[in-house]
C-alpha positions as CSV (number, residue, x, y, z in Angstrom):
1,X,145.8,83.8,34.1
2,X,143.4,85.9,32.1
3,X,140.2,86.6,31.6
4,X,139.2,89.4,29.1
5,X,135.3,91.1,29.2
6,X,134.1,92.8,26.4
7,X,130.8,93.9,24.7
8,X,129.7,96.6,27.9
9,X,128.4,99.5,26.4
10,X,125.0,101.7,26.5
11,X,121.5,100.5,25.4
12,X,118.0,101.9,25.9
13,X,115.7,99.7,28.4
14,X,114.3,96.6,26.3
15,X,117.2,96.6,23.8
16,X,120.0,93.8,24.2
17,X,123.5,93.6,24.7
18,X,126.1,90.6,24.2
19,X,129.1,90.4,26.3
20,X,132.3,88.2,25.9
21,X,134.8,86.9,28.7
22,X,137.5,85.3,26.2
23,X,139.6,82.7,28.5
24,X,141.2,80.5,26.9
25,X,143.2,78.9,29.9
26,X,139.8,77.8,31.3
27,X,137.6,77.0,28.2
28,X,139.9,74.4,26.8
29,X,140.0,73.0,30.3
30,X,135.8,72.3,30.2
31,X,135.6,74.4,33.9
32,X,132.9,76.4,34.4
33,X,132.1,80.0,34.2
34,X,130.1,82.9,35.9
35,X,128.9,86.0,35.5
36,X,128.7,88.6,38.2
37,X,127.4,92.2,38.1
38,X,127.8,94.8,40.8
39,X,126.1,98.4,40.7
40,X,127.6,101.4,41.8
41,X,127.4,101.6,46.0
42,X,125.7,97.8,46.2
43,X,127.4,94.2,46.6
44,X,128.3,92.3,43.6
45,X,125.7,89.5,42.7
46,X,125.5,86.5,41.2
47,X,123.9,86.5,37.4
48,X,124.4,82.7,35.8
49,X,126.8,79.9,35.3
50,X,127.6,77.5,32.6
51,X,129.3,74.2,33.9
52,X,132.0,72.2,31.9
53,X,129.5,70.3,29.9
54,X,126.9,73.3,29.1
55,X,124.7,73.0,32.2
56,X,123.3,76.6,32.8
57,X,122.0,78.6,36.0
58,X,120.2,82.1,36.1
59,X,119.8,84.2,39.1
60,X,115.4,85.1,39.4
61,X,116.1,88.5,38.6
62,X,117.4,87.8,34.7
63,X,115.5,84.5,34.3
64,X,113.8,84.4,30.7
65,X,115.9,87.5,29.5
66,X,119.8,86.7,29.5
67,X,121.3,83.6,28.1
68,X,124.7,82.2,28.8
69,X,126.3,79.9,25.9
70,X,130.0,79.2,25.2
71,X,132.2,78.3,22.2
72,X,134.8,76.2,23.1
73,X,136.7,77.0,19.7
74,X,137.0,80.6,20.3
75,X,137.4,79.5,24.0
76,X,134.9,82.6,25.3
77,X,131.8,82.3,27.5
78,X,128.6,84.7,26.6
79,X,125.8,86.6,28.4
80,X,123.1,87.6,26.1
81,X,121.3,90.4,27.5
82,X,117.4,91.2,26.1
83,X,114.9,92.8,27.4
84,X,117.6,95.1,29.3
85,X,115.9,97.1,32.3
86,X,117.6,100.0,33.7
87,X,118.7,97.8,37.2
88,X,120.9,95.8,34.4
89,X,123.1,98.9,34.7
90,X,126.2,97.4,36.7
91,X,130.2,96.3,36.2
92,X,129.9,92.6,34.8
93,X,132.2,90.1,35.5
94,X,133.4,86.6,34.5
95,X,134.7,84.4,37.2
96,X,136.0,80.9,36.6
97,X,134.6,78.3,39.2
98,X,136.2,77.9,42.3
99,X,137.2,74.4,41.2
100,X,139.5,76.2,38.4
101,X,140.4,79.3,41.0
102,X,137.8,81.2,41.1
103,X,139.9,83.7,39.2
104,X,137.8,87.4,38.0
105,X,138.1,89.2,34.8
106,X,138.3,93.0,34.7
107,X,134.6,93.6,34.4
108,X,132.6,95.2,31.2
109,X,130.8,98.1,32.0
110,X,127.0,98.0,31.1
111,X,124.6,101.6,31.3
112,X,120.3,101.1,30.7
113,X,118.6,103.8,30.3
């Protein structure tokens, strides 16, 4: 089982950022995927989901700014991050749905300032 995160880095507030969970394992298998962020010292929280057959979800506080999307040939999922605020900075992660274990990827670090 793996799930890789990439794409974490610095940006300045308002710029954008693209991250990557590559899982091939769970792509090919149409389950569906979230992303979670936690900050340093707080809980981690939900950010969006895409189901097996492209269905997305956003949490309020990235409504209208992030975008999730996935390529089933390159079998990765995608948060597109614009309009980047400094409480974007967190660890993001990729979870598979529960219904496919619920299984976490290593996290990306991402740093607004």
């Amino acid at each position: 089982v793996q799930l890789v995160e990439s794409g974490g880095g610095s940006a300045q507030a308002g710029g954008s950022l693209r991250l990557s969970c590559t899982a091939p394992e769970f792509t090919s298998n149409n389950c569906g995927m979230n992303w979670y962020r936690q900050a340093a010292g707080k809980e981690r929280e939900w950010v969006s989901w895409i189901s097996g057959d492209g269905s997305t979800q956003y949490a309020d506080s990235v409504k209208g700014r992030f975008t999730i999307s996935k390529d089933k040939a390159k079998d990765t999922v995608y948060l597109q991050m614009n309009s980047l605020k400094p409480e974007d900075t967190a660890m993001y992660f990729c979870q598979t749905s529960i219904s496919c274990g619920g299984y976490w990827g290593q996290g990306t670090q991402v740093t607004v300032s």
